[in-house]
VOVEXGU-862748 format. One record per residue (C-alpha): x, y, z; residue in one letter. Coordinates in nm, 3 decimals, padded with zeros to 5 digits. Layout:
ATOM       x       y       z residu
ATOM       X       Y       Z      a
...
This chain:
ATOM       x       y       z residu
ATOM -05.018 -02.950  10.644      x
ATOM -04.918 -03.280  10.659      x
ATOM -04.631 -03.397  10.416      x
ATOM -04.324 -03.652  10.416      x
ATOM -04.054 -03.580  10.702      x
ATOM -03.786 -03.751  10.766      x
ATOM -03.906 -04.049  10.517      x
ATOM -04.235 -04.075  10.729      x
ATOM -04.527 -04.049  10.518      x
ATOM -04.873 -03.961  10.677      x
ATOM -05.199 -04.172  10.616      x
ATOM -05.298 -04.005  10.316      x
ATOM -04.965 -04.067  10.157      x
ATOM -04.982 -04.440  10.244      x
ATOM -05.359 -04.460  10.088      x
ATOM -05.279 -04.305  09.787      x
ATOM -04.933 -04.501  09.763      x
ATOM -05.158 -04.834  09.821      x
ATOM -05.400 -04.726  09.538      x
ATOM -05.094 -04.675  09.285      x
ATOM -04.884 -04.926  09.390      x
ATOM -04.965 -05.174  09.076      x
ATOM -05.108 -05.003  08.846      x
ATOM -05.065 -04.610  08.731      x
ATOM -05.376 -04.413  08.756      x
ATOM -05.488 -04.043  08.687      x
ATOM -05.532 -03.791  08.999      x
ATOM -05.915 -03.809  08.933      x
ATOM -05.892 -04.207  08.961      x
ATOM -05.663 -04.150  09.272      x
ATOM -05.940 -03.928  09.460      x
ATOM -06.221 -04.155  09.370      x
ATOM -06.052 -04.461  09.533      x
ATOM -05.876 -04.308  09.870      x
ATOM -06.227 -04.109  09.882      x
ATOM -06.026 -03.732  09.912      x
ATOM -06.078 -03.429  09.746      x
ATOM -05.908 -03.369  09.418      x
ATOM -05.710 -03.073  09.558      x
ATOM -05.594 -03.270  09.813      x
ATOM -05.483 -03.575  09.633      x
ATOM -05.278 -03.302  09.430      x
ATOM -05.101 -03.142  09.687      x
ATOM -04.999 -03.490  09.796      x
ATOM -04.926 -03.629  09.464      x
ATOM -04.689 -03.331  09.405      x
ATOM -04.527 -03.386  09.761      x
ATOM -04.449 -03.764  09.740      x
ATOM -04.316 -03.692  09.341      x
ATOM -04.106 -03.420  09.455      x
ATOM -03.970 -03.658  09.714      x
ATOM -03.939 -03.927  09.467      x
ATOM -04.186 -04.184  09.576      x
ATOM -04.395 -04.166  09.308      x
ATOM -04.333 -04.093  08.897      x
ATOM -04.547 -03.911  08.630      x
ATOM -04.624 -04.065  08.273      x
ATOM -04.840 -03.888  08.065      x
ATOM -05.052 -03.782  08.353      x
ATOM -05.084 -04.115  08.481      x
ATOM -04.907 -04.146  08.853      x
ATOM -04.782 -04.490  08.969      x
ATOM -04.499 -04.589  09.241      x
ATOM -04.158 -04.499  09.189      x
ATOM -03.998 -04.885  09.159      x
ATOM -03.706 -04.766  09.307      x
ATOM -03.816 -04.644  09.643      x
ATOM -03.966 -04.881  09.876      x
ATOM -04.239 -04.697  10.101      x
ATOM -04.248 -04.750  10.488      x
């Protein structure tokens, strides 16, 4: 499974980080514009917020202003 080592993030974590990066969107949103299965987009969503690149507002998933992505 691919996931964030080491502060590397993998091309799905960059596409979905792209997608959010201005404007917070739901996970179906997310999947619909990076073109991934919801599970999928889930699984990374839950990576890159346990890893602090990303934050959660009521359901709604944007870029963590604090962390600058590679």
């Amino acid at each position: 499974m691919a996931c964030v080592n080491d502060t590397q993030l993998s091309g799905t974590d960059k596409k979905i980080l792209a997608v959010i990066k201005n404007k917070a969107l739901s996970t179906e949103k997310i999947a619909e514009e990076v073109g991934l299965p919801l599970f999928k987009v889930r699984s990374r969503l839950r990576e890159l917020k346990s890893n602090g690149y990303i934050i959660e507002k009521d359901s709604l998933y944007q870029v963590n202003p604090t962390v600058n992505e590679e």
